[in-house]
C-alpha positions in Angstrom: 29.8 8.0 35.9 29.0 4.8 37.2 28.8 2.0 34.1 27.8 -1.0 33.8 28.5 -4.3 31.4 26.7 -5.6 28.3 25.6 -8.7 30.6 24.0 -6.7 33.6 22.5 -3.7 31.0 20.9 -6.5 29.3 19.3 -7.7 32.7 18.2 -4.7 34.0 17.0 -3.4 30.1 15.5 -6.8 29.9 17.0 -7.0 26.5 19.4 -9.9 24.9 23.3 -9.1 24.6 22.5 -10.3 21.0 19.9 -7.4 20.4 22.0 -4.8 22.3 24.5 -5.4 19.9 22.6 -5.3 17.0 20.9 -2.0 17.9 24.3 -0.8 18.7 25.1 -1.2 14.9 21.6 0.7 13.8 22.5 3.5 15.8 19.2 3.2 18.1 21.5 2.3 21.4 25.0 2.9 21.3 26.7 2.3 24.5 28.7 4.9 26.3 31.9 3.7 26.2 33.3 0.8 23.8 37.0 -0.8 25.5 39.3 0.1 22.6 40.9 -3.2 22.8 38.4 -5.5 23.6 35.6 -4.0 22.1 33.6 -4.5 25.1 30.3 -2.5 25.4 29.5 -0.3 28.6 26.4 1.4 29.1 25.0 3.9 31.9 22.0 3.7 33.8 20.0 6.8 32.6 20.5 4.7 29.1 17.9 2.2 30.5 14.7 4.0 30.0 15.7 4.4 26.2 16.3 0.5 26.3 13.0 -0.1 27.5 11.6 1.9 25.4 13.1 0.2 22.8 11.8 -3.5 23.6 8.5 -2.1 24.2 8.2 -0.4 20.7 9.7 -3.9 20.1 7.2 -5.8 21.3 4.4 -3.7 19.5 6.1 -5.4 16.2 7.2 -1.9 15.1 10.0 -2.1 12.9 13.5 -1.2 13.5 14.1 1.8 11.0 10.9 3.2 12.3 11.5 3.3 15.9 15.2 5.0 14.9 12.6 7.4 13.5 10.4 7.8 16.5 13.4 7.9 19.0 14.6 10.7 17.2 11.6 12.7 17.5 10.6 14.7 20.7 8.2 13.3 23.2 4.7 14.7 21.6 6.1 14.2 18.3 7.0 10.6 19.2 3.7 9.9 20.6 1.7 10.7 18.0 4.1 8.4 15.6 3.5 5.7 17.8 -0.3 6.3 17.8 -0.1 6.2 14.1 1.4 3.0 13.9 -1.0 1.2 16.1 -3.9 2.9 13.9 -2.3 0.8 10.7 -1.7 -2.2 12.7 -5.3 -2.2 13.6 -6.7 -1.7 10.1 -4.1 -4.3 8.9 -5.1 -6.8 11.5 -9.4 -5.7 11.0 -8.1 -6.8 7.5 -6.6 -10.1 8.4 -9.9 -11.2 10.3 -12.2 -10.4 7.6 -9.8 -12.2 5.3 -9.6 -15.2 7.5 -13.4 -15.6 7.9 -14.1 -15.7 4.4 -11.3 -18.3 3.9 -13.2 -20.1 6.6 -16.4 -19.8 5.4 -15.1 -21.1 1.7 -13.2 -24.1 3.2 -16.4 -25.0 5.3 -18.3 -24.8 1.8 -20.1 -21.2 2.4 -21.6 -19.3 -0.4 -19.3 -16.0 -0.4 -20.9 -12.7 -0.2 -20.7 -12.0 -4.1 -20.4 -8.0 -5.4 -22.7 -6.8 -7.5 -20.8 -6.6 -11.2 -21.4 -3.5 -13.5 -19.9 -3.2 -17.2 -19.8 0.3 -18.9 -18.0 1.2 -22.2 -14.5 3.4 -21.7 -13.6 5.4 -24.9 -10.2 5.6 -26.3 -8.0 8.4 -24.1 -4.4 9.4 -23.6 -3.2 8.3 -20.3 0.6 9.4 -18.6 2.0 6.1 -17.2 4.3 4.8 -14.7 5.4 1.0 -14.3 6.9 0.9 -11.1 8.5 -2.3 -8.4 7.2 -1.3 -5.4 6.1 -3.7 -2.1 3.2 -2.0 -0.1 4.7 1.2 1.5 6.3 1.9 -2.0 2.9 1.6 -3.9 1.1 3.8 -1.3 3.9 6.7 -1.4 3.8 6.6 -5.5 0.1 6.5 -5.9 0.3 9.9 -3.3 3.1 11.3 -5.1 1.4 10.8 -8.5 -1.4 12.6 -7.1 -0.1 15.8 -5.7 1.9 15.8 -9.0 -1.1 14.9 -11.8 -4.3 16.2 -10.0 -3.7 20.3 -10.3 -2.8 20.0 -13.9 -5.5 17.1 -15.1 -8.3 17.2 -12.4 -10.6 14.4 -13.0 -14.1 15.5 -13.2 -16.5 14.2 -10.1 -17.6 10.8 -10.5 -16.4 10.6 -14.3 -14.8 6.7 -14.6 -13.3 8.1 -17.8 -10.9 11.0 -16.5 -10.5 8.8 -13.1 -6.9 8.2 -12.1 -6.2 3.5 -11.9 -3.5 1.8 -11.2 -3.3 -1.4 -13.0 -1.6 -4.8 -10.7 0.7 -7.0 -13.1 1.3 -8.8 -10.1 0.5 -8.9 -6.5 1.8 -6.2 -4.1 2.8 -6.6 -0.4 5.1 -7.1 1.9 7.0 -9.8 -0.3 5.6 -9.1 -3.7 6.8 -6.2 -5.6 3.8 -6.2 -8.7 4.8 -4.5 -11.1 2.5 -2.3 -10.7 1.8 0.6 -13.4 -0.4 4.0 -11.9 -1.9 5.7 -14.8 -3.7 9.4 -14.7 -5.8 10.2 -18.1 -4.8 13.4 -19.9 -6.9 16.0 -21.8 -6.1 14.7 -25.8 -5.4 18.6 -26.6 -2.8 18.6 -23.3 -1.2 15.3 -23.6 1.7 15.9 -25.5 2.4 19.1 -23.1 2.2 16.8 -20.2 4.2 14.9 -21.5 7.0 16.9 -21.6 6.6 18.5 -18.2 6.5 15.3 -16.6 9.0 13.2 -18.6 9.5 10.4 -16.1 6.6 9.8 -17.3 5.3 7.8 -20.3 2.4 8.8 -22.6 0.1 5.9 -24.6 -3.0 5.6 -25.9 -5.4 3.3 -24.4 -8.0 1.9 -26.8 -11.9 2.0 -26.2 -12.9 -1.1 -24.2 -15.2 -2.5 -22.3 -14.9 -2.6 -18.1 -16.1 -4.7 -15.7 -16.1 -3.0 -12.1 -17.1 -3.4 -8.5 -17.9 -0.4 -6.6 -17.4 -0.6 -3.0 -17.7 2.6 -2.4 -15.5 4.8 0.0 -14.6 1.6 2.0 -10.6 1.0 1.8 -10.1 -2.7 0.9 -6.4 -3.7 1.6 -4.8 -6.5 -0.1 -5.7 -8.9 2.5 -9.6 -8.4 1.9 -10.2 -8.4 -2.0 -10.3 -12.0 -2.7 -14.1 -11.5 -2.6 -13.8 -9.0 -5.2 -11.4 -10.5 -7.4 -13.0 -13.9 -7.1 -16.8 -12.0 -8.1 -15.3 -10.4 -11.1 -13.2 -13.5 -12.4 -16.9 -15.7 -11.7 -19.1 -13.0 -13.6 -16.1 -12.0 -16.6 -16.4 -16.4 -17.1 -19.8 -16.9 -16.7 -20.1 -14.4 -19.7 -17.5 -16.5 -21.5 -15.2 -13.1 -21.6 -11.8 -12.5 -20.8 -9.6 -9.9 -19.2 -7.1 -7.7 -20.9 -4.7 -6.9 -18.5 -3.8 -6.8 -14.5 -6.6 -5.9 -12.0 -7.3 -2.1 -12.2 -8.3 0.1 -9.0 -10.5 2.8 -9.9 -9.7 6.2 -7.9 -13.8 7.9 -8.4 -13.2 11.7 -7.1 -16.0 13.2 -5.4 -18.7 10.7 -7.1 -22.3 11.5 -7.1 -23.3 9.1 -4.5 -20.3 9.5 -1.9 -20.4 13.0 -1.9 -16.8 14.4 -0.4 -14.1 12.0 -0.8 -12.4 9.0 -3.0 -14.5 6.4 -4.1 -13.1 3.1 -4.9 -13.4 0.3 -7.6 -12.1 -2.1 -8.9 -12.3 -4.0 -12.5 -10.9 -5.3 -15.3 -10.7 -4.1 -18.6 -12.4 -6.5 -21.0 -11.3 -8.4 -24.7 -13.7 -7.4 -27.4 -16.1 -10.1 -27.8 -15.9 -10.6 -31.4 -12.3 -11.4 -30.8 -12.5 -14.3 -28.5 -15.6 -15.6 -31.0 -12.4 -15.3 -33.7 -10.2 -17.6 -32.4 
């Protein structure tokens, strides 16, 4: 077998000796031989299709533990990971550009689109509860886990805001920010301490009857990127009402609602003070 060095496999791979390396160490392009007492890499030439395969997954701005993934699949299988990917990055990017044209619009003194506000009253109901640290692929896995766990045992009822699954943002989740975030699924009163104990991870409380401000926006997915235009309509309408917010920003999963038909529904709110105790203070 014919081999060549790190410096003419990085030439013909088009890759850096400094990224060979490092992909070396991740397992994603080990050479063929390593000198035992130099350390010097050798690779062979049938290695350079996986190389360029490599810098072009690369150069998609896929990251590194998910192309070990993809490399490990079979052809098909890899395909359609790589497929998936680019559907995200679109979304992510569709994302970016709406966020980046309202920012525009705002700096250039445009009146925003505002969302239209509702308030409804939310009784008092047991609700199993999970505060969690998680950055954006975190949150999304939890919020799927906690539904293939909760949903068979405590099935909200279409279009019901009261037995609707939330999760409520402490703080900001993304890419860099890890909330906290807490997901919350109501409970049957007559169930919840049986729930309870099947799911002891888990943490049972009682929220008290409140009022709610909400957006719908309907079956429209609204990443993190796009919801200033939410958030900022609810903060502008819970202030022009002289009220105040208890609590994080919710997200309101609507199963099945009336209008939407099939499908998750989205909104998004804040749970509100009572009145008479901001008049109090």
């Amino acid at each position: 077998m014919s081999l060549m060095g790190i410096s003419e496999f990085a030439k013909r791979s088009w890759l850096s000796r400094r990224a060979l390396r490092l992909y070396d160490e991740l397992g994603l392009l080990p050479p063929a031989r390593v000198d035992a007492d130099s350390g010097y890499r050798w690779y062979a030439p049938e290695q350079l299709d996986r190389a360029r395969l490599v810098a072009s997954l690369r150069r998609l701005e896929i990251p590194l533990a998910r192309i070990k993934a993809i490399l490990a699949q079979e052809a098909a299988a890899a395909a359609r990971q790589v497929a998936a990917y680019w559907a995200e990055a679109e979304t992510s990017h569709a994302a970016r550009r709406e966020l980046a044209g309202y920012l525009i619009g705002r700096l250039n003194g445009k009146e925003p689109v505002m969302y239209e506000v509702t308030i409804r009253d939310m009784p008092e109901r047991h609700v199993l509860c999970a505060l969690r640290h998680a950055h954006t692929a975190e949150h999304m896995a939890a919020t799927k886990d906690l539904m293939a766990r909760l949903g068979p045992v405590a099935k909200p009822q279409p279009g019901d805001p009261v037995t609707a699954p939330f999760v409520v943002y402490h703080g900001e989740v993304s890419e860099d920010s890890d909330g906290p975030v807490e997901y919350c699924w109501p409970v049957p009163a007559e169930k919840a301490d049986e729930l309870a104990a099947q799911f002891a991870d888990l943490t049972l409380r009682t929220e008290p009857a409140h009022e709610e401000a909400f957006v719908d926006v309907g079956q429209v997915a609204l990443g993190q990127t796009n919801l200033e235009p939410v958030i900022e309509g609810l903060v502008a309408w819970i202030s022009a009402r002289e009220r105040q917010a208890s609590g994080g920003l919710r997200q309101i999963l609507m199963f099945n609602p009336p209008s939407g038909g099939q499908g998750t529904a989205l909104q998004w709110g804040f749970a509100l003070r009572p009145a008479q105790a901001r008049a109090a203070r």
